[in-house]
ZADO-1210 file (C-alpha; in nm, 4 decimals, padded with zeros to 6 digits):
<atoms>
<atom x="18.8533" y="03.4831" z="18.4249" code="UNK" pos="1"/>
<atom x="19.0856" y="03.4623" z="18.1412" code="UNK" pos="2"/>
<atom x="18.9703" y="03.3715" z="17.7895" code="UNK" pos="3"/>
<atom x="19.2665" y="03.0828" z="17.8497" code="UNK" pos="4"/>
<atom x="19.1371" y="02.9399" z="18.1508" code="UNK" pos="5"/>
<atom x="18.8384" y="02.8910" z="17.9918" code="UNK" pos="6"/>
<atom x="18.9765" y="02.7205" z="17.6647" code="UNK" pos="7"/>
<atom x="19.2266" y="02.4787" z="17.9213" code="UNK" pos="8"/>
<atom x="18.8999" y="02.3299" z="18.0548" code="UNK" pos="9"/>
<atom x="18.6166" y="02.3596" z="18.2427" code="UNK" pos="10"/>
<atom x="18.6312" y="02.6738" z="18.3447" code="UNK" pos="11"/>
<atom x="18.5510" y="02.7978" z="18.7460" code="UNK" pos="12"/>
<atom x="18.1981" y="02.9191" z="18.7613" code="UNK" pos="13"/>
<atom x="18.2443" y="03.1795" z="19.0560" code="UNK" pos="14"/>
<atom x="17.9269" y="03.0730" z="19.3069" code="UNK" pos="15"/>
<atom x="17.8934" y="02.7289" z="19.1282" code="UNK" pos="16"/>
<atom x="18.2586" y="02.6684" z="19.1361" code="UNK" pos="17"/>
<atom x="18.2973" y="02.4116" z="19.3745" code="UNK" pos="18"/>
<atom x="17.9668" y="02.2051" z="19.2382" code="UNK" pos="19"/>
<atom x="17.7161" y="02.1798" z="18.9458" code="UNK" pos="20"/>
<atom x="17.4737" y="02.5138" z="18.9600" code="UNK" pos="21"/>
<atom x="17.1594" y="02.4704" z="19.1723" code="UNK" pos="22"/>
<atom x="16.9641" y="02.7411" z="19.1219" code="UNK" pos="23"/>
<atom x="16.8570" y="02.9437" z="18.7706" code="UNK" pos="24"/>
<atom x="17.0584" y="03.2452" z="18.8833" code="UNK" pos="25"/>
<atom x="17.3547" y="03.0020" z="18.9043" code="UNK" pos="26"/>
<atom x="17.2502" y="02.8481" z="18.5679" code="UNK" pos="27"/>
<atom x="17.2163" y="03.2026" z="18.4158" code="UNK" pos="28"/>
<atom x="17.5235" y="03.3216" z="18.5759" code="UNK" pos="29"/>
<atom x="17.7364" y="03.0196" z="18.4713" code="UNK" pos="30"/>
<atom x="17.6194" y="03.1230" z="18.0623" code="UNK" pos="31"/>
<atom x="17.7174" y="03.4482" z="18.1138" code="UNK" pos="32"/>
<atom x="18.0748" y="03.3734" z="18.2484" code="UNK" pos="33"/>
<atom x="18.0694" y="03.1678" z="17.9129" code="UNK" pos="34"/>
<atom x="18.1360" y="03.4580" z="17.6799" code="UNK" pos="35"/>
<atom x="18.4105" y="03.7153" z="17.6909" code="UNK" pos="36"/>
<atom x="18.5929" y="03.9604" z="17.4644" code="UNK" pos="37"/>
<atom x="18.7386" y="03.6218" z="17.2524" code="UNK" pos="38"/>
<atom x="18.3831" y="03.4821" z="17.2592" code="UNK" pos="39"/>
<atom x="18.1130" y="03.7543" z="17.2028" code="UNK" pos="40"/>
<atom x="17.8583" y="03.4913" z="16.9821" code="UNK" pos="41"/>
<atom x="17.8352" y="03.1622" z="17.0970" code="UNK" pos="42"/>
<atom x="17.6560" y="02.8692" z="16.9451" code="UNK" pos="43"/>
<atom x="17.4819" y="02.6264" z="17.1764" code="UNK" pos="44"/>
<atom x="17.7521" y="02.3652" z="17.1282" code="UNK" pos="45"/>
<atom x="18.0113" y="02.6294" z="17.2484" code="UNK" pos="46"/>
<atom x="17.7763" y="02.6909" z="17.5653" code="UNK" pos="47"/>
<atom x="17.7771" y="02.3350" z="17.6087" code="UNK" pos="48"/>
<atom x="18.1562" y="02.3128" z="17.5595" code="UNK" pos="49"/>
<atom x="18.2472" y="02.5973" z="17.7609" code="UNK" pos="50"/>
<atom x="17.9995" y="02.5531" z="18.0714" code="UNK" pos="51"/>
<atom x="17.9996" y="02.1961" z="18.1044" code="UNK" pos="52"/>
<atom x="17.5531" y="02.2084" z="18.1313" code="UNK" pos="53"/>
<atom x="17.3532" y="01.9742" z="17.9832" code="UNK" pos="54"/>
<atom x="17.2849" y="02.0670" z="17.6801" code="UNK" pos="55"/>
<atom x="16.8773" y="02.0584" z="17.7520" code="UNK" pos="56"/>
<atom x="16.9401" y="02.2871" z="18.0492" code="UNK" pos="57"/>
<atom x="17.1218" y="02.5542" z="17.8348" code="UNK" pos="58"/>
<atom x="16.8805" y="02.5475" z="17.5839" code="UNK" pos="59"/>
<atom x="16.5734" y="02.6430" z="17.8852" code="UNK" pos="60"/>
<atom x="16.8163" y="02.8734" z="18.0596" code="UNK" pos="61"/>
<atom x="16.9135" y="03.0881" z="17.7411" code="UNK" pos="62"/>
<atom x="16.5195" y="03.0291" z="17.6211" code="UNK" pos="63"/>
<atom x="16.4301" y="03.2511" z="17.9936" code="UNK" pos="64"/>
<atom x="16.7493" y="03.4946" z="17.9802" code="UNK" pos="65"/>
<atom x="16.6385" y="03.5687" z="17.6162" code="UNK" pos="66"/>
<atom x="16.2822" y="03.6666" z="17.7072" code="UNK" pos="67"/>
<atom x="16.4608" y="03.8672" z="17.9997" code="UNK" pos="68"/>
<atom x="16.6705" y="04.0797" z="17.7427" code="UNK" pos="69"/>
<atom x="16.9537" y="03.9085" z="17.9099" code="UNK" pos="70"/>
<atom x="17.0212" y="03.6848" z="17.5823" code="UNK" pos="71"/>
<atom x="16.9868" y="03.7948" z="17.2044" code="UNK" pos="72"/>
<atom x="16.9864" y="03.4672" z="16.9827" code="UNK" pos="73"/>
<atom x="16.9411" y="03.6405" z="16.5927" code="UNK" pos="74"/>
<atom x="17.0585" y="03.3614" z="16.4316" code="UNK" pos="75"/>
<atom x="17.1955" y="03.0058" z="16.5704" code="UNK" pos="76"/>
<atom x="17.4509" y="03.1589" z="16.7928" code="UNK" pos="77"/>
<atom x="17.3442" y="03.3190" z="17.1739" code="UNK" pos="78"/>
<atom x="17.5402" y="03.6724" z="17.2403" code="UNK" pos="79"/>
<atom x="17.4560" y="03.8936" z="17.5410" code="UNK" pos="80"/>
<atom x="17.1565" y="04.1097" z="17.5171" code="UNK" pos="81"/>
<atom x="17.0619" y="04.5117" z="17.4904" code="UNK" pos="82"/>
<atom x="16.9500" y="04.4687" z="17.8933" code="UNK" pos="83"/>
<atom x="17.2452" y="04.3661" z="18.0697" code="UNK" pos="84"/>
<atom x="17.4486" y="04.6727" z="17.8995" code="UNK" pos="85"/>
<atom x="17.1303" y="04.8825" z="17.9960" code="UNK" pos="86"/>
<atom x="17.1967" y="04.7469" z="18.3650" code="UNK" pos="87"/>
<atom x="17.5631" y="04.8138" z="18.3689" code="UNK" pos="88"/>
<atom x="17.5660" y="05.1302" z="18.2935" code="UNK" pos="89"/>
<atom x="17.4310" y="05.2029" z="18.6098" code="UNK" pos="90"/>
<atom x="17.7038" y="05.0665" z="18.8094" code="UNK" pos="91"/>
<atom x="17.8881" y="05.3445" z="19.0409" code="UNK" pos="92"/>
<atom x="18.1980" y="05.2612" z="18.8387" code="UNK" pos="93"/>
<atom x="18.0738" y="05.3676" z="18.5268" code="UNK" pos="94"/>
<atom x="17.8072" y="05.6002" z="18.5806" code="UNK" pos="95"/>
<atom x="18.0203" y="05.8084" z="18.8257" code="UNK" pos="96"/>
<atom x="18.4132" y="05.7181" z="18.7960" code="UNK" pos="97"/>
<atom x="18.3918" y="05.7327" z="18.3755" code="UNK" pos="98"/>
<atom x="18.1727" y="06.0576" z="18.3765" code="UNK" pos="99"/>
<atom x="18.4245" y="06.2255" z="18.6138" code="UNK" pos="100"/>
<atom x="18.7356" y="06.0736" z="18.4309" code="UNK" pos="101"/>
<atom x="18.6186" y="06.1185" z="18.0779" code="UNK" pos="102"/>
<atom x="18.6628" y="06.4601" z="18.0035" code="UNK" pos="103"/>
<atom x="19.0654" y="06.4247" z="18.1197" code="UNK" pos="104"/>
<atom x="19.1047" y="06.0982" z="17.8738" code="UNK" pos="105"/>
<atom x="18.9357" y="06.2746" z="17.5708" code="UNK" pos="106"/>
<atom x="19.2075" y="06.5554" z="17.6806" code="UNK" pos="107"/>
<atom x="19.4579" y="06.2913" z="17.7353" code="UNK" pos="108"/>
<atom x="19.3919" y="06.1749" z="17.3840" code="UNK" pos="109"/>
<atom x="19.3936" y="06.4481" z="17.2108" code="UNK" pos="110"/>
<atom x="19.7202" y="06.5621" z="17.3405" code="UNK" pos="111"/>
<atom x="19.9069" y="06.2758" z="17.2793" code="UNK" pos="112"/>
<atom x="19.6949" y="06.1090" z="16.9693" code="UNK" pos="113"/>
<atom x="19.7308" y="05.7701" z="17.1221" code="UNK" pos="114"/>
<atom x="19.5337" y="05.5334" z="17.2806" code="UNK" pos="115"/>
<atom x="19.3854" y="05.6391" z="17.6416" code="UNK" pos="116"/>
<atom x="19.2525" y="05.3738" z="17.8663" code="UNK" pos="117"/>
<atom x="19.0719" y="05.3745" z="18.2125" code="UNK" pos="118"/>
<atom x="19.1123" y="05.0777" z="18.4173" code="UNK" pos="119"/>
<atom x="19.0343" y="04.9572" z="18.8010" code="UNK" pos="120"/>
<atom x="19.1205" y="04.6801" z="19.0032" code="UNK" pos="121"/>
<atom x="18.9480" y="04.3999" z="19.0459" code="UNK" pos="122"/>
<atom x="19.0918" y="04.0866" z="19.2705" code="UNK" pos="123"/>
<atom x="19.4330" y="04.0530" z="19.0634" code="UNK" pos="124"/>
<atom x="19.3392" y="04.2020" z="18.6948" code="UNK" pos="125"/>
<atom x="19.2356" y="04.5225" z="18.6220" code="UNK" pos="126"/>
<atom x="18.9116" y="04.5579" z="18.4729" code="UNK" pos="127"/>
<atom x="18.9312" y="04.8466" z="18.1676" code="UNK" pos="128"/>
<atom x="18.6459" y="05.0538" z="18.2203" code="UNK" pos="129"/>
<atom x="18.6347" y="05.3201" z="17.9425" code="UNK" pos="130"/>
<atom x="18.9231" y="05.3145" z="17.6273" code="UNK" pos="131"/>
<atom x="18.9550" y="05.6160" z="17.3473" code="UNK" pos="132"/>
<atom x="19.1116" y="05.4682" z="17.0414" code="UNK" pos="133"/>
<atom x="19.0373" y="05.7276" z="16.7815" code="UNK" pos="134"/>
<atom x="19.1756" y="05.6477" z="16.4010" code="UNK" pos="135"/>
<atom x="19.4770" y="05.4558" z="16.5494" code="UNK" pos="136"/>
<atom x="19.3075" y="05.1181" z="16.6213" code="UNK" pos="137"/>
<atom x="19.5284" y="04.8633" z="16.8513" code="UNK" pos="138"/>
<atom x="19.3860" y="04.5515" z="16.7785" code="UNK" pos="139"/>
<atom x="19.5782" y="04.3538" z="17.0380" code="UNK" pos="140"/>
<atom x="19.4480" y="04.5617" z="17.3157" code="UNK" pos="141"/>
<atom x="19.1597" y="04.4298" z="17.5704" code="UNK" pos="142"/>
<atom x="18.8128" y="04.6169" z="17.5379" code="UNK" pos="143"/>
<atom x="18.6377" y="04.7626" z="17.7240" code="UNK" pos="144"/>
<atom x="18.4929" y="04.5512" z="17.9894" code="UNK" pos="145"/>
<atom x="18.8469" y="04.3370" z="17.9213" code="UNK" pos="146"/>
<atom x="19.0857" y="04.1585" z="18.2311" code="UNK" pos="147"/>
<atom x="19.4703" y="04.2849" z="18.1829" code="UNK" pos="148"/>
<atom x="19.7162" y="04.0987" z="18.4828" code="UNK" pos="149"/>
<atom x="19.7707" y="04.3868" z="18.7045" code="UNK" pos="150"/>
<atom x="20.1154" y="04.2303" z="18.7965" code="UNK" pos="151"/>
<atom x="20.2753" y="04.3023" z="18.4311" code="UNK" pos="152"/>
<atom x="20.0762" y="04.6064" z="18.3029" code="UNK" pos="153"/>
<atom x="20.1111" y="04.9966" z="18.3797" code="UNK" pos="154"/>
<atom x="19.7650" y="05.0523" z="18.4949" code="UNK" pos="155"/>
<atom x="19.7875" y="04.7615" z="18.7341" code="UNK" pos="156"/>
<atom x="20.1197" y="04.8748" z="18.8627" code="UNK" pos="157"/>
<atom x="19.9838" y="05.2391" z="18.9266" code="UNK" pos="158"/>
<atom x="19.6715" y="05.0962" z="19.1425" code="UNK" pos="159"/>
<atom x="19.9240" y="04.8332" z="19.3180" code="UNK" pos="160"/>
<atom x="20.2100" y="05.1009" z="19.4288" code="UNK" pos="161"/>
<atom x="19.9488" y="05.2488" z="19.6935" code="UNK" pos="162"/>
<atom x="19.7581" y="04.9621" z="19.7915" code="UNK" pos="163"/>
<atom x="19.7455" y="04.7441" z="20.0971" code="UNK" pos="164"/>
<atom x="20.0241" y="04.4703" z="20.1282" code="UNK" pos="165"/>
<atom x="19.7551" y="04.1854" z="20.1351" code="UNK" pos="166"/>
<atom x="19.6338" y="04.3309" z="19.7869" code="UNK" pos="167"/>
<atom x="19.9683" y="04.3260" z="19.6554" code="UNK" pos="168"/>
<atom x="20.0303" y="04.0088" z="19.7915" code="UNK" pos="169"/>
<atom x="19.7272" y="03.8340" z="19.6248" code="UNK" pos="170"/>
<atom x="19.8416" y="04.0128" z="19.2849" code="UNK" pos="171"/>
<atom x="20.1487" y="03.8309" z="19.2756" code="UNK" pos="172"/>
<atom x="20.0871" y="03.5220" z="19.4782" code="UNK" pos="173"/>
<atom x="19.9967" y="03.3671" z="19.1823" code="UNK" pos="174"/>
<atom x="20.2715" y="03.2104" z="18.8181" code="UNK" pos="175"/>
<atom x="20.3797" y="03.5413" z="18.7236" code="UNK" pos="176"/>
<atom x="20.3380" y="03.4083" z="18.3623" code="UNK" pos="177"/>
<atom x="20.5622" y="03.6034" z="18.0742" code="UNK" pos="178"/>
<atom x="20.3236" y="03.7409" z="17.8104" code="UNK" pos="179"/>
<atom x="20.6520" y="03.8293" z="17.6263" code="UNK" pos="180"/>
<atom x="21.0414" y="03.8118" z="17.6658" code="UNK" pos="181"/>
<atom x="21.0336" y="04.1327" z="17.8409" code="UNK" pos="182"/>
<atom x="20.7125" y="04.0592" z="18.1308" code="UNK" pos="183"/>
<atom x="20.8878" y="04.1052" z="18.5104" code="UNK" pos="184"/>
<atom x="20.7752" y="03.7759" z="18.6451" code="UNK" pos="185"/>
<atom x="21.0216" y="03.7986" z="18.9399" code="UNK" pos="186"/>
<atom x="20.8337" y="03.9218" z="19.2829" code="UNK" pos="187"/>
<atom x="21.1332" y="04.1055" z="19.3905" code="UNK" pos="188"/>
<atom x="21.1182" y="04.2937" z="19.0157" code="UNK" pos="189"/>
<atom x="20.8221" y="04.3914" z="19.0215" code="UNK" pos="190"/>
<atom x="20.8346" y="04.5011" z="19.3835" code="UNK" pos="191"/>
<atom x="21.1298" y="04.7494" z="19.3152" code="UNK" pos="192"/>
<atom x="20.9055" y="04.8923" z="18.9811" code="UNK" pos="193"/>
<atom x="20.6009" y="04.9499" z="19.2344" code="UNK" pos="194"/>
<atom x="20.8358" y="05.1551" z="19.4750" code="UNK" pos="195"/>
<atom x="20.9525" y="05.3622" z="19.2021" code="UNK" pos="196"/>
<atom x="20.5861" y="05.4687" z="19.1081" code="UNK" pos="197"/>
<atom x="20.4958" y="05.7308" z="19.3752" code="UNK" pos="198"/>
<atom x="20.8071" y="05.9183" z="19.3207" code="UNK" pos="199"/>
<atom x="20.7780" y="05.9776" z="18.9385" code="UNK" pos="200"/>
<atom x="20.3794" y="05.9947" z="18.9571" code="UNK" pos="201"/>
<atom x="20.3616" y="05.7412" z="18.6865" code="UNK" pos="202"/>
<atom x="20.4052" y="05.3845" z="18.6554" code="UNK" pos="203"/>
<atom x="20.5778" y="05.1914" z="18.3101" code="UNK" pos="204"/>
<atom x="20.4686" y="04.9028" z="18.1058" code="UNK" pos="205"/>
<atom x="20.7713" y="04.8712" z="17.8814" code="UNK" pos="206"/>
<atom x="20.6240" y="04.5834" z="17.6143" code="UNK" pos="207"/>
<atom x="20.5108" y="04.3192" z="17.8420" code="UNK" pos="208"/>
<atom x="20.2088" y="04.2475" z="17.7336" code="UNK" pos="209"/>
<atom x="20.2295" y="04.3231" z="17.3696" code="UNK" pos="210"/>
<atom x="20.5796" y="04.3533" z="17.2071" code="UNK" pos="211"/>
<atom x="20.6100" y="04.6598" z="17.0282" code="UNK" pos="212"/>
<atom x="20.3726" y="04.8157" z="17.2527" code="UNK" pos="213"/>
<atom x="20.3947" y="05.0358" z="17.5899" code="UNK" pos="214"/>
<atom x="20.2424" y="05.2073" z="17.8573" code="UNK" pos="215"/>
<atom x="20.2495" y="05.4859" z="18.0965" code="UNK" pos="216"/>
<atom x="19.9984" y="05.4637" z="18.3606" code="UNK" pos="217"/>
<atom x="19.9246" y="05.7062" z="18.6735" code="UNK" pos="218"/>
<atom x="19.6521" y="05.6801" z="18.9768" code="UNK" pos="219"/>
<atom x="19.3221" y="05.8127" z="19.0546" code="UNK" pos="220"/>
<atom x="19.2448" y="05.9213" z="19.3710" code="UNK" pos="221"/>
<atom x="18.9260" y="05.8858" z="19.5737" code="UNK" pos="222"/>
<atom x="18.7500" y="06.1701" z="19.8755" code="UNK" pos="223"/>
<atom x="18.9261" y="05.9148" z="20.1035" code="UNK" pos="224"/>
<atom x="19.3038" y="05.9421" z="20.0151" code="UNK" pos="225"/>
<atom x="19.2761" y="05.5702" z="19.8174" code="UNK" pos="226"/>
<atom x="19.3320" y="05.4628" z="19.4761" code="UNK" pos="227"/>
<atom x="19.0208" y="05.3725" z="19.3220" code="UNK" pos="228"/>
<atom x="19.1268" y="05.3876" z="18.9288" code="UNK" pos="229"/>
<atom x="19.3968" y="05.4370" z="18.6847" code="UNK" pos="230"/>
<atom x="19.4530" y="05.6200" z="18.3264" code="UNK" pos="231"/>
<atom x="19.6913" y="05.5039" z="18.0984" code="UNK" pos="232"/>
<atom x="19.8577" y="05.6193" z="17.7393" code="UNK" pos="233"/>
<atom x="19.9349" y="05.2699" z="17.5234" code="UNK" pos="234"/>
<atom x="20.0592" y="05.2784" z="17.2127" code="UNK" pos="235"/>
<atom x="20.3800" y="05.1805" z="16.9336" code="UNK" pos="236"/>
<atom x="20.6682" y="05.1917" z="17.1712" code="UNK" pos="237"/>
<atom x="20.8619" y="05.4413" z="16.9675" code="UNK" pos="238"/>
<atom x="20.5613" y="05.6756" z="17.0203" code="UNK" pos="239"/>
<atom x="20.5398" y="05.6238" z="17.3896" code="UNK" pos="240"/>
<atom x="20.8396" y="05.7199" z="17.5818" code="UNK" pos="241"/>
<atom x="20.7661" y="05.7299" z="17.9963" code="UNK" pos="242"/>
<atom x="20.9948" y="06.1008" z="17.9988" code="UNK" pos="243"/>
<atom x="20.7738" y="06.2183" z="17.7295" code="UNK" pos="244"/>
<atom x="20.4555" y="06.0959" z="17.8201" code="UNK" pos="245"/>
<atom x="20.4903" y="06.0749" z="18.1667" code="UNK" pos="246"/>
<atom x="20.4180" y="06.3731" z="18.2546" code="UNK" pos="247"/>
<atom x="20.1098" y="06.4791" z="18.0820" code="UNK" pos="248"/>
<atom x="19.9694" y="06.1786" z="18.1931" code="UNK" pos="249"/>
<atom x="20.0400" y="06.2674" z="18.5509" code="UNK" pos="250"/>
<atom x="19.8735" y="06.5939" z="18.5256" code="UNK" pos="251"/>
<atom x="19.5695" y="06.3968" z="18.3350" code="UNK" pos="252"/>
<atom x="19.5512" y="06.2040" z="18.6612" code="UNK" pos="253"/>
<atom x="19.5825" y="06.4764" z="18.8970" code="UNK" pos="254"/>
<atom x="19.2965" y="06.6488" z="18.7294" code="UNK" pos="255"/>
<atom x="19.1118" y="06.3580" z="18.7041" code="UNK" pos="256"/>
<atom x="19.1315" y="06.2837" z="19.0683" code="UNK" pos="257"/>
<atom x="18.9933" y="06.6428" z="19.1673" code="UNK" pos="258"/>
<atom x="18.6978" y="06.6160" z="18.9398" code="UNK" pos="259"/>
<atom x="18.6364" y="06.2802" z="19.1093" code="UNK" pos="260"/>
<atom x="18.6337" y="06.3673" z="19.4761" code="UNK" pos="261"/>
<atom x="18.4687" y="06.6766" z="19.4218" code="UNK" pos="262"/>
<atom x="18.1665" y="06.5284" z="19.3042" code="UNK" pos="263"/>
<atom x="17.8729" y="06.5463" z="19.5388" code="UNK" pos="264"/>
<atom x="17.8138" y="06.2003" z="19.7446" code="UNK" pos="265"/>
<atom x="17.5153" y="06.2806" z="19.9528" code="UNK" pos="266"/>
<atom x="17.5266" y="05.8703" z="20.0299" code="UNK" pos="267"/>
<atom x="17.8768" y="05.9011" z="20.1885" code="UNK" pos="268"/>
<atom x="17.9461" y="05.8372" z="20.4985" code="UNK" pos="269"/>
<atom x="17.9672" y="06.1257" z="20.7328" code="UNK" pos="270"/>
<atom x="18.3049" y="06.0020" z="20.8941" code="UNK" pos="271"/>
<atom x="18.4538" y="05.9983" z="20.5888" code="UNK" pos="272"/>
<atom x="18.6186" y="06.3221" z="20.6336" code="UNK" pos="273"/>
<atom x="18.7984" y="06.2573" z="20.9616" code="UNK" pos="274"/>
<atom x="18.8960" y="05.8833" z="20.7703" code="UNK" pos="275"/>
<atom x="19.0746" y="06.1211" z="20.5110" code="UNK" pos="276"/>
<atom x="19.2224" y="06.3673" z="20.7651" code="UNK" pos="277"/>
<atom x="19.3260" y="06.0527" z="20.9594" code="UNK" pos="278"/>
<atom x="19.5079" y="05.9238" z="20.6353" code="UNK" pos="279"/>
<atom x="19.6972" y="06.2557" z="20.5262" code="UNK" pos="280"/>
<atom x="19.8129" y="06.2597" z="20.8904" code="UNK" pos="281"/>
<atom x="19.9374" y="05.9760" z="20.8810" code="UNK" pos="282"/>
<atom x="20.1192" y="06.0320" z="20.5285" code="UNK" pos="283"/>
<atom x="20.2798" y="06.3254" z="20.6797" code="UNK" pos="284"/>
<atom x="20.4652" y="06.1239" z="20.9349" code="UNK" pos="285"/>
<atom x="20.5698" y="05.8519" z="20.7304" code="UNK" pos="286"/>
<atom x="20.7024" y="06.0662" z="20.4403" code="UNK" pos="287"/>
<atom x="20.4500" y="05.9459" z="20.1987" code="UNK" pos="288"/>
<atom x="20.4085" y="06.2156" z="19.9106" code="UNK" pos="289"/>
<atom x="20.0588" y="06.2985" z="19.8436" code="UNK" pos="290"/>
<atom x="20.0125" y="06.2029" z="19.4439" code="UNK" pos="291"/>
<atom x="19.7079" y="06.4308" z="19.4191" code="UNK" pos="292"/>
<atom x="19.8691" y="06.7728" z="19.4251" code="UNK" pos="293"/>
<atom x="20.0780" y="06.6777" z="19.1648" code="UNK" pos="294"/>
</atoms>
């Protein structure tokens, strides 16, 4: 949920959406989905304002999630508290993906000296997992634990080109909104970029969501033969150049993916090797290149 959906109105509260919350989970859930990268301290009126809850039913929810560690109130504004990171960092996708990706972006990063981020999808944004910034700060860039329109950014577009039809579908069924003069908001556009991705190994963000800024984004591949991340190089657009940068961030991804499927998953399925024979097979007869020897 965007930081503008939120600030155009009431806001959708995922499993309160379509009513008031009944339960405290939905209460505590509906606070939470209150703050954002935009919104890190919020005052009570602002919970009010952007939750549409009582104002009495804030103040006992917070008053619980703070004594939970969910909440940290220092002063008179609510932000979210030491806990919830605690808990986070436990989740497959960053305990496993970013500890197999990370030494390839801190490579990635030094090579180039530019920004390195590490994104996945999640419904029709990608969700930026890990970013490297170093000492040449991008402001206008999301954060980690950010939303970025997979339809109009590199990283998106990477993930997109090898997934499912009804994936790419539901990424563009929605206003293809222009973030700048140069965002692809035509479905036929933006279909063409996609096909052009598995050929070159990389996909382009040419100053669509920032002007003045690019991207060059590439896959990750999981044990099973599906794209379950991206890597991207963002940066000045002068400084990133897709025949230039392309490349190294290929090989970045490439490496990446081995490190990542090699990693011992004793909790894996035991057909998941025939699933991944079954899917090179069946990239061998339709012609599809296989991005992870490259």
């Amino acid at each position: 949920m965007s930081p503008t959906q939120r600030d155009t109105g009431r806001a959708e509260r995922g499993p309160a959406a379509d009513g008031p919350p009944e339960g405290g989970l939905d209460r505590a859930a509906v606070i939470l989905g209150a703050f954002d990268a935009a919104h890190r301290e919020l005052s009570l009126a602002a919970l009010v304002t952007r939750t549409g809850l009582p104002r009495s039913t804030i103040h006992r929810t917070a008053t619980r999630m703070i004594q939970l560690g969910w909440l940290e109130k220092p002063a008179d504004r609510y932000r979210i508290g030491n806990r919830l990171f605690e808990i986070a960092s436990l989740a497959p996708i960053r305990l496993e993906l970013r500890e197999a990706v990370l030494p390839f972006l801190q490579d990635l990063h030094q090579a180039t000296k530019i920004t390195v981020q590490l994104g996945v999808l999640d419904g029709t944004q990608v969700l930026v997992v890990e970013k490297i910034t170093g000492h040449r700060a991008m402001p206008m860039l999301d954060q980690v634990g950010g939303m970025i329109p997979a339809y109009c950014s590199a990283l998106g577009r990477a993930i997109l080109a090898y997934a499912e039809q009804p994936v790419i579908d539901a990424a563009l069924a929605g206003p293809l909104t222009a973030r700048t003069p140069r965002t692809l908001t035509s479905r036929v556009a933006i279909v063409r970029e996609l096909a052009t991705v598995p050929e070159r190994g990389w996909a382009v963000d040419r100053e669509e969501g920032n002007i003045g800024v690019s991207c060059v984004a590439a896959p990750i591949f999981g044990p099973l033969g599906d794209v379950v991340a991206a890597l991207s190089v963002t940066g000045p657009s002068q400084l990133v150049r897709a025949d230039r940068i392309g490349p190294a961030v290929r090989m970045a991804s490439a490496a990446a993916s081995r490190a990542y499927t090699s990693r011992p998953r004793p909790l894996l399925s035991p057909g998941w090797a025939s699933a991944r024979a079954a899917r090179s097979t069946a990239d061998e007869r339709s012609g599809t290149p296989d991005m992870r020897s490259r």
